[in-house]
LOBA-802660 format. One record per residue: x, y, z of N, C-alpha, C in turn; residue number from 1; residue in one letter. Coordinates in pm, whole numbers. Example, Ala and Ser with C-alpha at 12.3 -4.5 7.8 and 13.67 -1.06 7.14 Angstrom:
BEGIN
((1319, -569, 780), (1230, -450, 780), (1320, -330, 780), 1, 'A');
((1285, -225, 708), (1367, -106, 714), (1290, 3, 787), 2, 'S');
This chain:
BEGIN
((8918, 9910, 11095), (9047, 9974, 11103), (9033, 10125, 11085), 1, 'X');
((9011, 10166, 10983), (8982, 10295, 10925), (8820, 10352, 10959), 2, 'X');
((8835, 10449, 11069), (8689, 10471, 11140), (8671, 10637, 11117), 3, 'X');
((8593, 10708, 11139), (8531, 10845, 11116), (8689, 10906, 11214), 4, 'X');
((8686, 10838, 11328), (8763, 10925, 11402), (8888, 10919, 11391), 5, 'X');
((8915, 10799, 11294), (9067, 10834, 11290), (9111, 10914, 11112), 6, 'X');
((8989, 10970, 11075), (8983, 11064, 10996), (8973, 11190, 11016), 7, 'X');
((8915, 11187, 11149), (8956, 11295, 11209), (9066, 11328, 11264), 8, 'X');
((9117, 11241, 11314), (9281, 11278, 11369), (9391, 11287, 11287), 9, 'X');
((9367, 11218, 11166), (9478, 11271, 11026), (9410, 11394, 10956), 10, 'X');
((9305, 11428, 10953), (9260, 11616, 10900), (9328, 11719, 11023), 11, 'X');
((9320, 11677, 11125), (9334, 11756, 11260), (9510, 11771, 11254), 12, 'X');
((9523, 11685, 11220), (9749, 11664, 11263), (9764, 11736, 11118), 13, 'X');
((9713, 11719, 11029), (9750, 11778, 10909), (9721, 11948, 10920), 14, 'X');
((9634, 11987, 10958), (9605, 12110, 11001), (9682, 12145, 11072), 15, 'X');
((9688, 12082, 11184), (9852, 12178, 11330), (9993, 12191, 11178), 16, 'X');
((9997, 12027, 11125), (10145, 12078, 11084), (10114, 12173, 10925), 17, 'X');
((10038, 12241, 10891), (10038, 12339, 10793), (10048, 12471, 10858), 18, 'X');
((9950, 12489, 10960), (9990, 12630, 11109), (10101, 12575, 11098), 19, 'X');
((10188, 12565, 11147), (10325, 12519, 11210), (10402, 12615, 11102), 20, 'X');
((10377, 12547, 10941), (10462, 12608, 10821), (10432, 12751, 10848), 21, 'X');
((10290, 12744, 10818), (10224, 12879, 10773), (10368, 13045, 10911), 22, 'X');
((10351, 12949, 11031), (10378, 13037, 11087), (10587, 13068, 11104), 23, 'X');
((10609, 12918, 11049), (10791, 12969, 11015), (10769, 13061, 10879), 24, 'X');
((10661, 13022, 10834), (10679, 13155, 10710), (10692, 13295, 10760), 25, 'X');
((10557, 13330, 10820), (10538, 13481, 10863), (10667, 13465, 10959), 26, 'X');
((10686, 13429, 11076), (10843, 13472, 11058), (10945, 13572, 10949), 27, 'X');
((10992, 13411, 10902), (11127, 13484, 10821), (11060, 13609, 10750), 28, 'X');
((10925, 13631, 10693), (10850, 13756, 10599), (10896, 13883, 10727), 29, 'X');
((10844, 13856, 10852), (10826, 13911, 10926), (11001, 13954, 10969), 30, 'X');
((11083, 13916, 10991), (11178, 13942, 10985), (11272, 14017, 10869), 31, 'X');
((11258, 13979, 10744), (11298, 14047, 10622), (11197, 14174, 10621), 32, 'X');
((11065, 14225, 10709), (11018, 14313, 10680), (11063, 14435, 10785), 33, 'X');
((11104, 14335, 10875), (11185, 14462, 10996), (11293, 14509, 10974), 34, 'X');
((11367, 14412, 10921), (11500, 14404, 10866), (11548, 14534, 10737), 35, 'X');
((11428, 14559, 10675), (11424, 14673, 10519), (11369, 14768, 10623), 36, 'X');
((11291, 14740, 10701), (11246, 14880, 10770), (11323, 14954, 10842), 37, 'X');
((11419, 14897, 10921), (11518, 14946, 11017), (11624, 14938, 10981), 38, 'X');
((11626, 14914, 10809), (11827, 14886, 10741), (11875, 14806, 10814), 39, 'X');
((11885, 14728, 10840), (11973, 14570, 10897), (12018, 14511, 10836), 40, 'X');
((12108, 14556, 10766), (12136, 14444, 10645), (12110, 14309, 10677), 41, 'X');
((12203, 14220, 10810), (12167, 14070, 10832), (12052, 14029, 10882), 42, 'X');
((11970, 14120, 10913), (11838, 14083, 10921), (11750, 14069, 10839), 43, 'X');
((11810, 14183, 10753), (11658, 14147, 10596), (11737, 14048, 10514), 44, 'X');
((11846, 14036, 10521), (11903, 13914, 10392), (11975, 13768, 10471), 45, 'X');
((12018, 13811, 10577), (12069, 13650, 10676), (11927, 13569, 10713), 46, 'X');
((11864, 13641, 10838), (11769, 13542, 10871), (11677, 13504, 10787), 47, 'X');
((11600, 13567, 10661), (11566, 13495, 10585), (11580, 13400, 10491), 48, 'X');
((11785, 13390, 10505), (11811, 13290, 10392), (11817, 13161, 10498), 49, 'X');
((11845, 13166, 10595), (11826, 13087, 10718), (11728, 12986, 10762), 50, 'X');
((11596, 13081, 10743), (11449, 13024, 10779), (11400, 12947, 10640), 51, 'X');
((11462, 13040, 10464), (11398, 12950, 10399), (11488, 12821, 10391), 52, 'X');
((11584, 12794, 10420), (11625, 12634, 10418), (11569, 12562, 10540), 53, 'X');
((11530, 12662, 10714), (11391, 12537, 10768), (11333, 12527, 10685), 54, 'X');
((11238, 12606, 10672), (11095, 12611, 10617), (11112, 12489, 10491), 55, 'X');
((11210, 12479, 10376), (11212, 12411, 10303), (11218, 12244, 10380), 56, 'X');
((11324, 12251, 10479), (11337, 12121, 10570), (11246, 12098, 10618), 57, 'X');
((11178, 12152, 10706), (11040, 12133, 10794), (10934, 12084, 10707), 58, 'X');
((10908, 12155, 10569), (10825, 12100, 10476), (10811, 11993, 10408), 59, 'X');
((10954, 11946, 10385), (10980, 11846, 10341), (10980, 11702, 10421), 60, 'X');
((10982, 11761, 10526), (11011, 11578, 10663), (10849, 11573, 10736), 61, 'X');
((10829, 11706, 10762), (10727, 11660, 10837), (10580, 11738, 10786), 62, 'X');
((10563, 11801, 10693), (10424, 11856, 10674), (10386, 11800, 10523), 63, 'X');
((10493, 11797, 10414), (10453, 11700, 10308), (10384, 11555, 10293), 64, 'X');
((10446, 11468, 10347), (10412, 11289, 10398), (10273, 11326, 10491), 65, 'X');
((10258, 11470, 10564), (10103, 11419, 10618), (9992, 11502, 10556), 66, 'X');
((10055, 11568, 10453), (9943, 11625, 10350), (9908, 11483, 10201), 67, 'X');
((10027, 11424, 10209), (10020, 11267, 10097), (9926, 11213, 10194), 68, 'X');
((9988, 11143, 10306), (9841, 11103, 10353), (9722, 11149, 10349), 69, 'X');
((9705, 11256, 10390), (9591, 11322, 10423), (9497, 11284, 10244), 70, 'X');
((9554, 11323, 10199), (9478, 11323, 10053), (9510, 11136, 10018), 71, 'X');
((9557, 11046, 10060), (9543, 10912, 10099), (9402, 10885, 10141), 72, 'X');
((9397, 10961, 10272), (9253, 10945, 10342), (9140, 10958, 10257), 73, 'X');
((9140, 11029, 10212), (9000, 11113, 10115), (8986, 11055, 10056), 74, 'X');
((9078, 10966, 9966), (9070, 10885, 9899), (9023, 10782, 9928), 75, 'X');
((9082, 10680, 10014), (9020, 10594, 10065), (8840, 10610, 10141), 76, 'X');
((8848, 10720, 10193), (8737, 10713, 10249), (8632, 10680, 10144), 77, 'X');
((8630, 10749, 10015), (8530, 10743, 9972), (8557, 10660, 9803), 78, 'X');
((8677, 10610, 9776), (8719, 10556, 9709), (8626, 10379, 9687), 79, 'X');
((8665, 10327, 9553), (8613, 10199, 9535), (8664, 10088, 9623), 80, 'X');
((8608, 9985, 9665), (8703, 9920, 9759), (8625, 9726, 9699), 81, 'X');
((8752, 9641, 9693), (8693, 9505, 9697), (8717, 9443, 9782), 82, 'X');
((8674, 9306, 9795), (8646, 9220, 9893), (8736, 9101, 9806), 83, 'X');
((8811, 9039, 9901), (8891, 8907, 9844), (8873, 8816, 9930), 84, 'X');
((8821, 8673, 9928), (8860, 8568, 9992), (9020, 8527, 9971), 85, 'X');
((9082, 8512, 10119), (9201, 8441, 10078), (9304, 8387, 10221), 86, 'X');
((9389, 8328, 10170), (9492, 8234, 10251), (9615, 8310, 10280), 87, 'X');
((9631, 8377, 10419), (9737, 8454, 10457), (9893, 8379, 10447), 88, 'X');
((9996, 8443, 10378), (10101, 8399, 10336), (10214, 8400, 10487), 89, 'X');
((10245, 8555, 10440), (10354, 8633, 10534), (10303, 8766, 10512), 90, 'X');
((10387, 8858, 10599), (10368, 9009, 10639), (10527, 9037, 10631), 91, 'X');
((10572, 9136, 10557), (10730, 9195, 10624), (10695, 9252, 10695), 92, 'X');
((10849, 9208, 10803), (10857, 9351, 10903), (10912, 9436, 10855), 93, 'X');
((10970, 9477, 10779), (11042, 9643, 10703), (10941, 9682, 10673), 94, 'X');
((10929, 9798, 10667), (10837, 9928, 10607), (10876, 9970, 10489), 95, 'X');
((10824, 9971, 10393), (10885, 10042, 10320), (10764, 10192, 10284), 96, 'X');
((10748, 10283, 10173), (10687, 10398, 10132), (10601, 10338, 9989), 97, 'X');
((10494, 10378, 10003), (10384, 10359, 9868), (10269, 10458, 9913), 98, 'X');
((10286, 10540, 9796), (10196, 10649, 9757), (10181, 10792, 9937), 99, 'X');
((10286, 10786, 9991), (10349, 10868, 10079), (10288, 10797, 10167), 100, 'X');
((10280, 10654, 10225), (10208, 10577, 10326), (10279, 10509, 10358), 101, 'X');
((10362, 10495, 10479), (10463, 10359, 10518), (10353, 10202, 10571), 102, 'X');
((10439, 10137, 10473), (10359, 10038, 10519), (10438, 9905, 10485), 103, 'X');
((10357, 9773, 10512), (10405, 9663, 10572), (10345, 9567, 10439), 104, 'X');
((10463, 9473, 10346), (10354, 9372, 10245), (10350, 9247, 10290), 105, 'X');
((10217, 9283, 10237), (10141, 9132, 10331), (10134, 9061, 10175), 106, 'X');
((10145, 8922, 10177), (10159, 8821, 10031), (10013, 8717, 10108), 107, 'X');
((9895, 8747, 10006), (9787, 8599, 10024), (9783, 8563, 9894), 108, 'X');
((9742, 8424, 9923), (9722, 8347, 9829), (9544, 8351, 9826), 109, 'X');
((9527, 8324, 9726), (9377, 8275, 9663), (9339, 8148, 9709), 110, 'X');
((9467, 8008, 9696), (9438, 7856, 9721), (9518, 7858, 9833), 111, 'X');
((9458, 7733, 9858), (9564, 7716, 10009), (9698, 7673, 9947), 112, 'X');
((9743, 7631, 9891), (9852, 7573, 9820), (9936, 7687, 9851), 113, 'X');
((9923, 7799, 9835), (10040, 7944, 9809), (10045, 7962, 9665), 114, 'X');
((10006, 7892, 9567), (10082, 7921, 9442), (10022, 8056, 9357), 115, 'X');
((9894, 8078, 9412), (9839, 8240, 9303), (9835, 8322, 9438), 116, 'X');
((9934, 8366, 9443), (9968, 8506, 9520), (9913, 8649, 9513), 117, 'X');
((9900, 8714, 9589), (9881, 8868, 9564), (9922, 8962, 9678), 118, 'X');
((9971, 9052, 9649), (10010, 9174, 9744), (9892, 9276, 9775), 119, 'X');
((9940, 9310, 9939), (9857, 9385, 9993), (9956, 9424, 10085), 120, 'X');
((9907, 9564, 10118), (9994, 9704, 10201), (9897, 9689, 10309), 121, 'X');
((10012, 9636, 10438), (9932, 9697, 10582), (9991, 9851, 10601), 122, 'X');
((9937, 9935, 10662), (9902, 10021, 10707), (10030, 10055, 10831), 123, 'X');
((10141, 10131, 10811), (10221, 10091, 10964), (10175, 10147, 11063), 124, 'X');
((10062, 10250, 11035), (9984, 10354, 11164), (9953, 10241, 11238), 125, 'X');
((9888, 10126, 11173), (9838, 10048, 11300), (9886, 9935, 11354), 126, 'X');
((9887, 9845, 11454), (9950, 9734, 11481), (9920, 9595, 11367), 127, 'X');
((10032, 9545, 11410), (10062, 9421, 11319), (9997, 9298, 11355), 128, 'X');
((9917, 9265, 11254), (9800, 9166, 11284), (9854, 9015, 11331), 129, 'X');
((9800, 8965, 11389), (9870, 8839, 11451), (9779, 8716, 11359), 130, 'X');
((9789, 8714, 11254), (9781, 8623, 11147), (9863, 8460, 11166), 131, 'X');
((9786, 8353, 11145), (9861, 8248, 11128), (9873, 8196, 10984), 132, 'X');
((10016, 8126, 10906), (10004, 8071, 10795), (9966, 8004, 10775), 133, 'X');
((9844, 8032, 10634), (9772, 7908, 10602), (9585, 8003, 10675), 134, 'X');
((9586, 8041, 10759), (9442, 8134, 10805), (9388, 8180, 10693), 135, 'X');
((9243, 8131, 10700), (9166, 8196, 10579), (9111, 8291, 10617), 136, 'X');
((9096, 8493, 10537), (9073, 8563, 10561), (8980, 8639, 10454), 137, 'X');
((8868, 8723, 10535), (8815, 8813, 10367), (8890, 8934, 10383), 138, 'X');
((8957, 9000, 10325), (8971, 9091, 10306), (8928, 9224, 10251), 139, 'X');
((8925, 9335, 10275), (8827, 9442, 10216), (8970, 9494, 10162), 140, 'X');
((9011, 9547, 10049), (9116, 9657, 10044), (9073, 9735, 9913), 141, 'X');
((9091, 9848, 9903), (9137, 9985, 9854), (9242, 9974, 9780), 142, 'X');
((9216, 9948, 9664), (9350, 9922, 9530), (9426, 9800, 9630), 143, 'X');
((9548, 9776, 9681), (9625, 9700, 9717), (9643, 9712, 9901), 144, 'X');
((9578, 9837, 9964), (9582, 9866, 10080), (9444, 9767, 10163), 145, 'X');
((9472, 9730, 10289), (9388, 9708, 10356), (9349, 9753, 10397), 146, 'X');
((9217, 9727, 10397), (9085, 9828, 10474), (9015, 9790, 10587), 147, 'X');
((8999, 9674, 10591), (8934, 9605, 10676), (8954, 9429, 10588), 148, 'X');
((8925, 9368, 10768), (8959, 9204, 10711), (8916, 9188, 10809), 149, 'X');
((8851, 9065, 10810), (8768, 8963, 10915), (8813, 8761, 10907), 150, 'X');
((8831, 8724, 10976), (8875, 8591, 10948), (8770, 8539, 10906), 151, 'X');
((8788, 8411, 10797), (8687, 8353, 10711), (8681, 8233, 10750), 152, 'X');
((8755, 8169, 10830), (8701, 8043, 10904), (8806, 7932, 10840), 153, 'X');
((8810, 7835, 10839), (8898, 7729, 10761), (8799, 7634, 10675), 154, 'X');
């Protein structure tokens, strides 16, 4: 699941969207500096009160959640990881947010029975595994996240 290159493409997207900030910043700076230079009043005090509520918006929706990931990644990459034998339950389809990562809980059991349960976070970057109930699986995961899984046979 989690390969060199798609570590590269979450360092790479995280990089465009920090340029992105970096550059609504110099903006509004850049504007409040023309603005004192040439007496404008609404230029040195409007457009910068303007740009810092983007800049605050922009930061907040779209360059924060891929700097959480991003430091997600690092983590995982080189983080402790175990291995579980086990009996696939269910998967939700809602997404919900854990540790700035949308993702999907998957419930296995240990016995085939269902009765010793445990939670695990799919990943919503990637597609939704076509699991049958009752499929025995090993699982690799990263605290509660999946990392990799291979079917274990019946």
């Amino acid at each position: 699941m989690y390969d060199e290159a798609y570590y590269k493409k979450v360092s790479h997207e995280t990089k465009k969207r920090i340029w992105v900030g970096m550059v609504l910043l110099a903006v509004m700076i850049g504007a409040a500096a023309v603005g004192m230079a040439l007496r404008i009043f609404w230029l040195a005090t409007g457009v910068p009160s303007v740009m810092a509520c983007v800049l605050f918006t922009v930061f907040q929706l779209k360059i924060l959640p891929w700097i959480r990931y991003h430091k997600y990644m690092e983590n995982l990459k080189t983080g402790r990881r175990r291995e579980t034998e086990c009996y696939f339950v269910d998967i939700a389809q809602e997404t919900r947010m854990v540790d700035g990562v949308e993702i999907h809980d998957v419930n296995a059991s240990l016995d085939p029975e269902g009765e010793d349960t445990r939670l695990y976070y799919w990943d919503n970057d990637f597609p939704m595994p076509d699991w049958k109930k009752g499929e025995k699986l090993r699982i690799e995961s990263f605290g509660n996240f999946i990392t990799q899984y291979t079917p274990s046979g019946v």
